[in-house]
FIVEXTI-517734 format. One record per residue (C-alpha): residue number from 1; residue in three letters; x, y, z. Coordinates in Angstrom, 2 decimals. Layout:
+-----+------+---------+---------+---------+
! seq ! type !      px !      py !      pz !
+-----+------+---------+---------+---------+
! NUM !  ALA !       X !       Y !       Z !
...
+-----+------+---------+---------+---------+
REM end
This chain:
+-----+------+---------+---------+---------+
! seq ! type !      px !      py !      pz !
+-----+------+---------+---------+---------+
!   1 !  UNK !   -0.51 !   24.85 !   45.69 !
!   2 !  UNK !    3.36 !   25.32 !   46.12 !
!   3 !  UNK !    4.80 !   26.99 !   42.88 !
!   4 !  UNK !    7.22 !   24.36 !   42.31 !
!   5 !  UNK !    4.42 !   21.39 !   42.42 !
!   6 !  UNK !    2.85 !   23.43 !   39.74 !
!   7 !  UNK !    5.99 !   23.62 !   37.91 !
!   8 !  UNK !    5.95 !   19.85 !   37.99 !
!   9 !  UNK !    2.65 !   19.14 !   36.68 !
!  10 !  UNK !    3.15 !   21.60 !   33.65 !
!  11 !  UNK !    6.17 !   19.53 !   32.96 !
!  12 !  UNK !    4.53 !   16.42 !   33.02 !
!  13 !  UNK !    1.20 !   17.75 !   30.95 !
!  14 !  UNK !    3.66 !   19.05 !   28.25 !
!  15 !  UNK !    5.75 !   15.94 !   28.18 !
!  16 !  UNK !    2.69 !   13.60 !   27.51 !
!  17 !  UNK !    1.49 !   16.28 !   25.12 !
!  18 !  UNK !    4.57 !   15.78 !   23.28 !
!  19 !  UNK !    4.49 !   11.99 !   23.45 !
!  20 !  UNK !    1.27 !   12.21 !   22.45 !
!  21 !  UNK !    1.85 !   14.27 !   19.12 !
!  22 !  UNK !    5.00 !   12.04 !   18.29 !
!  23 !  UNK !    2.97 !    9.19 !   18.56 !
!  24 !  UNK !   -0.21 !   10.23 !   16.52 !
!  25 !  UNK !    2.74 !   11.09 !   13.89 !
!  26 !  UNK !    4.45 !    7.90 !   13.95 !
!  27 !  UNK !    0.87 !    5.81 !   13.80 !
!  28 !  UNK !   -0.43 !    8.71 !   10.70 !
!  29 !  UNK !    2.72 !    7.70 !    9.28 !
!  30 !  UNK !    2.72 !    4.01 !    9.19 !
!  31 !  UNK !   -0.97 !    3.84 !    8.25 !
!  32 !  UNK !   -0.42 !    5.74 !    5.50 !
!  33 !  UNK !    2.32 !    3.41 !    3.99 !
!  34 !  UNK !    0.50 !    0.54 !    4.29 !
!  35 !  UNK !   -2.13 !    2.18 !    2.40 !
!  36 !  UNK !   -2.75 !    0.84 !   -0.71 !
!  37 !  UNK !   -5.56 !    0.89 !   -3.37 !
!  38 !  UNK !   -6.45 !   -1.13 !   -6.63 !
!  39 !  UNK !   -7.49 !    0.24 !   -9.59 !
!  40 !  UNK !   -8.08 !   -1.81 !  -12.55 !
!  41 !  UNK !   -8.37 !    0.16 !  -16.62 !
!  42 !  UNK !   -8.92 !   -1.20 !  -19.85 !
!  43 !  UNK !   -5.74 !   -1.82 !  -21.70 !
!  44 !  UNK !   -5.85 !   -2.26 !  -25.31 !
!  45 !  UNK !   -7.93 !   -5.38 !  -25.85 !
!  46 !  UNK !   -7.65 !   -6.23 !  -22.15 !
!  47 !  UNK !   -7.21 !   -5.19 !  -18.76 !
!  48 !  UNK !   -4.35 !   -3.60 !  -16.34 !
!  49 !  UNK !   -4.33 !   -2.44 !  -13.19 !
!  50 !  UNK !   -2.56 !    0.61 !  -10.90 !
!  51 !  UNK !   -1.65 !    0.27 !   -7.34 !
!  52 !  UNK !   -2.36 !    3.27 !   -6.23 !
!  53 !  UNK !    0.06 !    4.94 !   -2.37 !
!  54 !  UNK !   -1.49 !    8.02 !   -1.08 !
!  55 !  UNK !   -3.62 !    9.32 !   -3.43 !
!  56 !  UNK !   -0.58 !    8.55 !   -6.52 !
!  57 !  UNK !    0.57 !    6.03 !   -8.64 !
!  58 !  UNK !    2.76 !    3.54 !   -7.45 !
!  59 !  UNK !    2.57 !    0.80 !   -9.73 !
!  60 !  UNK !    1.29 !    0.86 !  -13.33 !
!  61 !  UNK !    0.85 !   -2.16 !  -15.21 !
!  62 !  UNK !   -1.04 !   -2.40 !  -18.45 !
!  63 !  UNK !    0.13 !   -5.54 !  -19.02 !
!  64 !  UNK !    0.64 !   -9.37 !  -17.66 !
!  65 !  UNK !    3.89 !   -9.50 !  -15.62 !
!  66 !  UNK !    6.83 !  -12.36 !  -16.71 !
!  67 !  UNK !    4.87 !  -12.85 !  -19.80 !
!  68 !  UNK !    6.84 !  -12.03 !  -23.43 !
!  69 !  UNK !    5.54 !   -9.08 !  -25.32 !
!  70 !  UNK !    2.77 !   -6.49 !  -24.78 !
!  71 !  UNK !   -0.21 !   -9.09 !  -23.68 !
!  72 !  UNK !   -2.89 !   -7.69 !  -21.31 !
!  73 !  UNK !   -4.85 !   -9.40 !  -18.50 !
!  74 !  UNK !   -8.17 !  -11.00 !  -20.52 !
!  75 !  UNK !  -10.21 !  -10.20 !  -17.72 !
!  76 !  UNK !  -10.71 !   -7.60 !  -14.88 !
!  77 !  UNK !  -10.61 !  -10.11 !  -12.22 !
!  78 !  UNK !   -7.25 !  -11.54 !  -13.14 !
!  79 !  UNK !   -5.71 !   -7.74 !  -12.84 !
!  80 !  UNK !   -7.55 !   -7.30 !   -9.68 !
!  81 !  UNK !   -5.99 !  -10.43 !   -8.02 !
!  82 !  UNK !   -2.98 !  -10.40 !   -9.61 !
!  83 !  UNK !   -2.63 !   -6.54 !   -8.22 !
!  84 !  UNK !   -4.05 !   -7.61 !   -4.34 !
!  85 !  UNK !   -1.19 !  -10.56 !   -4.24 !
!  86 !  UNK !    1.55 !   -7.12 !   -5.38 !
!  87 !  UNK !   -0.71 !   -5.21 !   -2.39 !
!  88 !  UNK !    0.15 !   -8.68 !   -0.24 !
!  89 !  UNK !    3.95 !   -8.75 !   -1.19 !
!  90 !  UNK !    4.26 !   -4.87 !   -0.37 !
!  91 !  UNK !    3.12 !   -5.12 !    2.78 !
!  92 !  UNK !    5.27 !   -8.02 !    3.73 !
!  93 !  UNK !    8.59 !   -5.72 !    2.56 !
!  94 !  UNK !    8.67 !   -8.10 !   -0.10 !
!  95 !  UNK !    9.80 !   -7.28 !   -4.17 !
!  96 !  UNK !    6.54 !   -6.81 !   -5.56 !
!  97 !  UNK !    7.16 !   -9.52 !   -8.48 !
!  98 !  UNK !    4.93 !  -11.77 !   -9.97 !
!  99 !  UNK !    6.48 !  -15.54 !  -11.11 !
! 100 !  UNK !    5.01 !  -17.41 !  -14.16 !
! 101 !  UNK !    3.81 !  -20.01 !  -11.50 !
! 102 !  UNK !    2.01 !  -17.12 !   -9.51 !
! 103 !  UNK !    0.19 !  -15.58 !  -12.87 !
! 104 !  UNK !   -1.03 !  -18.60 !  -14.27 !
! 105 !  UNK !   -2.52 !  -19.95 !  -10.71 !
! 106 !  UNK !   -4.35 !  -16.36 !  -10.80 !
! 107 !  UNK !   -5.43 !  -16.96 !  -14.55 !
! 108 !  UNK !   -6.68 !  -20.17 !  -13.99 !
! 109 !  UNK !   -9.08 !  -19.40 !  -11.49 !
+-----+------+---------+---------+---------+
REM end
């Protein structure tokens, strides 16, 4: 084979390589942001939950969002969804905020 038309080929095998690794980086990348994890604690005479971002804390709340004072969830499943509808809002580039209107649909059911 002709040197230059093995010249060619090494270009082109490098050049996908390189797409290839900037690629697997971009996808590792993205993946990882839209990562997230719930974990719900006890809090006081309630319940709280973290929202955990590779492996760390990203958001830690011990206590219900919007509502006056130092007042956790009553129940594990009301931290749990109200912590999945912050994991819905983050992933939509949205401000992870709860309104009044949002907590007390989650409370009541």
């Amino acid at each position: 084979m002709p040197r230059r038309i093995r010249m060619t080929i090494k270009r082109a095998v490098r050049g996908l390589l390189i797409l290839f690794i900037i690629l697997f980086t971009f996808s590792a990348c993205r993946s990882r942001q839209n990562s997230f994890d719930i974990h719900t604690f006890r809090s006081g005479q309630g319940w709280g939950y973290d929202i955990m971002a590779g492996g760390k804390v990203y958001i830690h709340q011990p206590y219900m969002p919007v509502i006056q004072g130092e007042v956790p969830f009553s129940s594990e499943k009301a931290a749990e969804k109200t912590g999945q509808l912050m994991i819905k809002k983050l992933k939509h580039h949205r401000v992870p905020s709860v309104t009044r209107e949002e907590l007390e649909r989650i409370i009541k059911n």
